[in-house]
N, C-alpha and C positions, 0 to 999 in steps of 0.2 A: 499581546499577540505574539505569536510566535515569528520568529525574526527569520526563519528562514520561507515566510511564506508571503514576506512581503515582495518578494520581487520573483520574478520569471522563470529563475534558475530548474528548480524543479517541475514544474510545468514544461518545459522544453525539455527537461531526462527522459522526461514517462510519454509527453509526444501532445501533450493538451491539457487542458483542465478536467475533461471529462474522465481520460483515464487515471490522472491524478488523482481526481475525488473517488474513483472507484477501487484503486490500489489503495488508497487511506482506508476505507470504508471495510472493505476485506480485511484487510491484515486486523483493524481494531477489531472485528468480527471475532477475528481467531486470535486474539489476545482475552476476551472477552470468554470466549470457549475452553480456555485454560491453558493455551500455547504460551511457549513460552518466549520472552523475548530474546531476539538474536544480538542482545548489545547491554551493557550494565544498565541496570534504571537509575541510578545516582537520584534516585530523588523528583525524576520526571514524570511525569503523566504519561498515559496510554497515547495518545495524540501526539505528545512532543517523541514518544519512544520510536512511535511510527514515521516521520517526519526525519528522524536521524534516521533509521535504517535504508528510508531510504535515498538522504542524502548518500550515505557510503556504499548504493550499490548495492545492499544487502536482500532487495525484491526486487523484485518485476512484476508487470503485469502483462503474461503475456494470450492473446486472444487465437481460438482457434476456430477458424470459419466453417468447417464442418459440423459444428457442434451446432444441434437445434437450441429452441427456445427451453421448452419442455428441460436439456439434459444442459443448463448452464450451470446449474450448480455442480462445482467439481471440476467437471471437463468443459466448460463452454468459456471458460474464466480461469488459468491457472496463475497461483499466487507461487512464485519460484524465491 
């Protein structure tokens, strides 16, 4: 398991579990879609790569409440 996901720390960056899982979820999306990583992969997985970026800060997830259902992809969800 990855060690930095056994305790709270990051859950309480990003502000819950739910935005947690959906900042992981996105950024593997766009690792997945051929983006590339903001940090060496030394050897890590997509998962652990995602989990260090955002340990240092490297994303956010942040939500804009103007955005409808329909237009979240993109603009209703921005991965910074």
């Amino acid at each position: 398991m990855i060690e930095a996901l056994k305790d709270n720390t990051l859950v309480d960056k990003v502000g819950g579990r739910f935005k947690l899982c959906a900042l992981i979820q996105r950024r593997l999306q766009q690792l997945l879609d051929g983006e590339r990583p903001l940090i060496d992969r030394g050897g890590r997985s997509d998962l652990e790569l995602v989990i260090e970026e955002i340990r240092l800060d490297l994303i956010t997830l942040e939500f804009n409440a103007d955005a409808s259902d329909e237009a979240m992809e993109g603009s209703g969800a921005a991965l910074l």
